[in-house]
N, C-alpha and C positions, 0 to 999 in steps of 0.2 A: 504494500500500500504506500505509495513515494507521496502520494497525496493526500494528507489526511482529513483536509478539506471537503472533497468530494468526497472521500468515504469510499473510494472506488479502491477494486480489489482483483488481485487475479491470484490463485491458487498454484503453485507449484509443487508441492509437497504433502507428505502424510508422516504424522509422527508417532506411532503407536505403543505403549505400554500395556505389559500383561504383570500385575502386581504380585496375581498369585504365582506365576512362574519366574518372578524376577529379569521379565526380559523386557529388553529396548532395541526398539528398530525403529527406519524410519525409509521412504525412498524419496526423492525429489527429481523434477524432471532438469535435465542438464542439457540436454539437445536444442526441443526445440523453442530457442529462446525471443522468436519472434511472436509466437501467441502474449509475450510480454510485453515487448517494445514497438509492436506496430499496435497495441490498447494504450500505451503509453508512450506516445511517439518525442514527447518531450523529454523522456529519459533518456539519462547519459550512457549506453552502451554500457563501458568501461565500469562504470560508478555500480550497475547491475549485475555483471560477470563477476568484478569481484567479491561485492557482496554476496552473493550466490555461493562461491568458492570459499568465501570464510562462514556464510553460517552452515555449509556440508561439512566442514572440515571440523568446527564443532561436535556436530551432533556424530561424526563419525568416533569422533573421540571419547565423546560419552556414551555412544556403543558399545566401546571395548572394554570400557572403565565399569559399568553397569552391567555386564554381561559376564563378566570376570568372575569365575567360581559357582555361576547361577546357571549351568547348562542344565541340570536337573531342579524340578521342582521342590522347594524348600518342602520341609517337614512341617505336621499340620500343627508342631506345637512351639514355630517359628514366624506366629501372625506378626510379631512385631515388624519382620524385613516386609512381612508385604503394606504396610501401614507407612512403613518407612521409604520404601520404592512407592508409593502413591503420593507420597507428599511430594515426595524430589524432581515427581514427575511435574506436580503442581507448579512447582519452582522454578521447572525451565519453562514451559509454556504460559507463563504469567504474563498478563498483557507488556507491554513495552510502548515504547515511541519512538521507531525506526522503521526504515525501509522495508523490513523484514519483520512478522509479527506471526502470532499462532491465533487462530478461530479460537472460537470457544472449546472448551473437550467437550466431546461425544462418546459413548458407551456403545459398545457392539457386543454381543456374546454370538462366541464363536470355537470351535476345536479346533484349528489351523488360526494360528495367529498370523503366520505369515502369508495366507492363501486371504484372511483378512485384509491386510495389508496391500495387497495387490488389488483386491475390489474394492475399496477404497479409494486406492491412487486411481484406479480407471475410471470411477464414479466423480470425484470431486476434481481430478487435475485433467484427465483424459477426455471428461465428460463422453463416456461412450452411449451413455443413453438419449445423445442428442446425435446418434451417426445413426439410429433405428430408422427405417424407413416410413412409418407413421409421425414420425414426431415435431419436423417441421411442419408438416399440412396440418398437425391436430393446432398449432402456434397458431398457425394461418387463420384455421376454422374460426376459433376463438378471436381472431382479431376483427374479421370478419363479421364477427357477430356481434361485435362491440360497436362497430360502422352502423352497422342497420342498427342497432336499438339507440342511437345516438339521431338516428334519419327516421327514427319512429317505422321501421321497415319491417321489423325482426317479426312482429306480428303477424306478417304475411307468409312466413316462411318456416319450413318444417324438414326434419329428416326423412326418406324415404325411403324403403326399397324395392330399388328393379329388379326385374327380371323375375325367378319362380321359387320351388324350395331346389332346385338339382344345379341352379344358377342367379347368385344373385350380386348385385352392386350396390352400394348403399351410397345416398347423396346428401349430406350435409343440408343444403340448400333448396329447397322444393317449393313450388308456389302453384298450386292445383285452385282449380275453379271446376264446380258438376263432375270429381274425379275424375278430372281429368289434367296432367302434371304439361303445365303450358309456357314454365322456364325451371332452368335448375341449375346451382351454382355447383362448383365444386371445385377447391382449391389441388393445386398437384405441383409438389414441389420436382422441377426438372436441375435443379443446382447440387448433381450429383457428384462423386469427389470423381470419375473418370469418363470419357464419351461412350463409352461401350453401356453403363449404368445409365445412361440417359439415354439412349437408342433404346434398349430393352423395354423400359419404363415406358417410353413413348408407343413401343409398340403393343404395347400392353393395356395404354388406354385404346388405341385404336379398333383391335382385337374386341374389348368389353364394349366399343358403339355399335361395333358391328354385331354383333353376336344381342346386345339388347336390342336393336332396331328390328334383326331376324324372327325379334321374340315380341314385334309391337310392344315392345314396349319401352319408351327413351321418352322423355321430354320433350316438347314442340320446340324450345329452343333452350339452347344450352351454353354457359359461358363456363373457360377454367381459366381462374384464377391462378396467374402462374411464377412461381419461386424458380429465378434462372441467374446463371452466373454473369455478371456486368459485361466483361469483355473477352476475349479469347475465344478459344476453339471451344471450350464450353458453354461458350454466351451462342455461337455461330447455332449450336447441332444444335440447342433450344429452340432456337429461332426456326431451324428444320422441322421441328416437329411440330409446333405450334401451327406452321403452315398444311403438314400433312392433317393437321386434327381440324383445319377449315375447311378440307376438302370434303370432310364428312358432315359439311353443314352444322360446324360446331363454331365458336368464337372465343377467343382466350384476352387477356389481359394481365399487362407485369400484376403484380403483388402489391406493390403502390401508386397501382392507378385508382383511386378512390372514385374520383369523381367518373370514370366510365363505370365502375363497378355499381356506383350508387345507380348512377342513370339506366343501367339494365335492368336493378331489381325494383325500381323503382315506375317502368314501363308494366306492371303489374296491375295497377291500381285505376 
């Protein structure tokens, strides 16, 4: 946190204590240090490596130090070390006012401390549950739906699903008049980490128009709401695909085009 003003933060690290087995570990990410410095583009490079390299360099220390003689779990009538290894732990991770600072502690119970440790670092430094294939569009959804009940819209609009029980597709967005589904939103994120992931994706919405249209049943008109990379060869194949999903008498829009988005669902009424 270099700024304590903003109160803005990025995660590098896990620091974990197991009191009743007397153990310390911790991992930190050391690669890739541009998730740091392109959030925080006013930091000094230099000023962050190092920092980095002195507080690993620590906590490797107090590794060996804390971990020394405790490869086995103490004896049960040895509470004191674990009471003792819980305060100390308290000690290092006590707030501060530097560059470098520890979250609040957290509790986990678990039989693999250090298989802990790893889901963890992937959860909080890795964020792997923002690489899930649902989880930008569910962002989306959500934001989406903050638009319309901000444009008094939301009330028009409902989740549905197409298609039968052996095939179906669910649409976020649905705006039905005498049951019958006469526009329908759906957000799809194409800002995938490789071209081949976004080809696939792409062909896979194509694949579900076709295959619900064969089945009567798709919305009279249909717009996605679409999450794609800025520039590059992954901004290009979005834009490939965006085209092929007009050809199916569908209509897309970037992700922060509000005011087309408003104006489609908004042609409802």
């Amino acid at each position: 946190m270099p700024y304590p003003e903003t109160e803005e933060f990025v995660n590098i690290g896990i620091v974990l204590s197991c009191p009743q087995l007397g153990t310390f570990m911790y991992k930190i990410e050391t690669h890739r240090r541009e998730r740091v410095t392109n959030f925080f583009p006013e930091l000094d490079v230099d000023l962050f490596i190092e920092g980095r390299h002195s507080i690993e360099h620590e906590l490797k220390r107090l590794t060996a130090g804390l971990n020394r003689g405790l490869s086995t779990p103490p004896q049960p009538h040895f509470h004191f070390k674990e009471e003792s290894f819980r305060q100390l732990f308290k000690e290092i991770v006590k707030p501060r006012e530097s560059l470098f600072r520890f979250g609040d502690i957290g509790t986990v119970i678990t039989l693999n401390e250090k298989k802990a440790l790893k889901e963890l670092f992937a959860y909080y430094v890795e964020r792997q549950f923002a690489v899930h294939e649902e989880y930008h569009e569910t962002v989306m959804k959500k934001r989406i739906a903050c638009v319309f009940k901000a444009k008094d819209l939301l009330k028009n609009y409902h989740e549905k699903k197409f298609g039968n029980d052996q095939y179906h597709v669910n649409i976020p967005f649905v705006y039905e008049r005498n049951n019958c589904a006469l526009q329908a939103i759906k957000p799809i994120d194409l800002n995938k980490e490789d071209t081949t992931r976004i080809i696939e994706y792409g062909d896979r919405w194509r694949m579900r128009i076709q295959r619900l249209r064969d089945m009567k049943d798709f919305p009279v008109k249909m717009l996605f709401v679409v999450r794609q990379a800025r520039s590059g060869i992954r901004h290009d194949i979005a834009l490939e695909i965006r085209e092929s999903l007009s050809k199916l008498d569908t209509f897309s829009v970037s992700e922060h085009e509000d005011d087309k988005i408003i104006d489609f669902a908004g042609k409802c009424e």
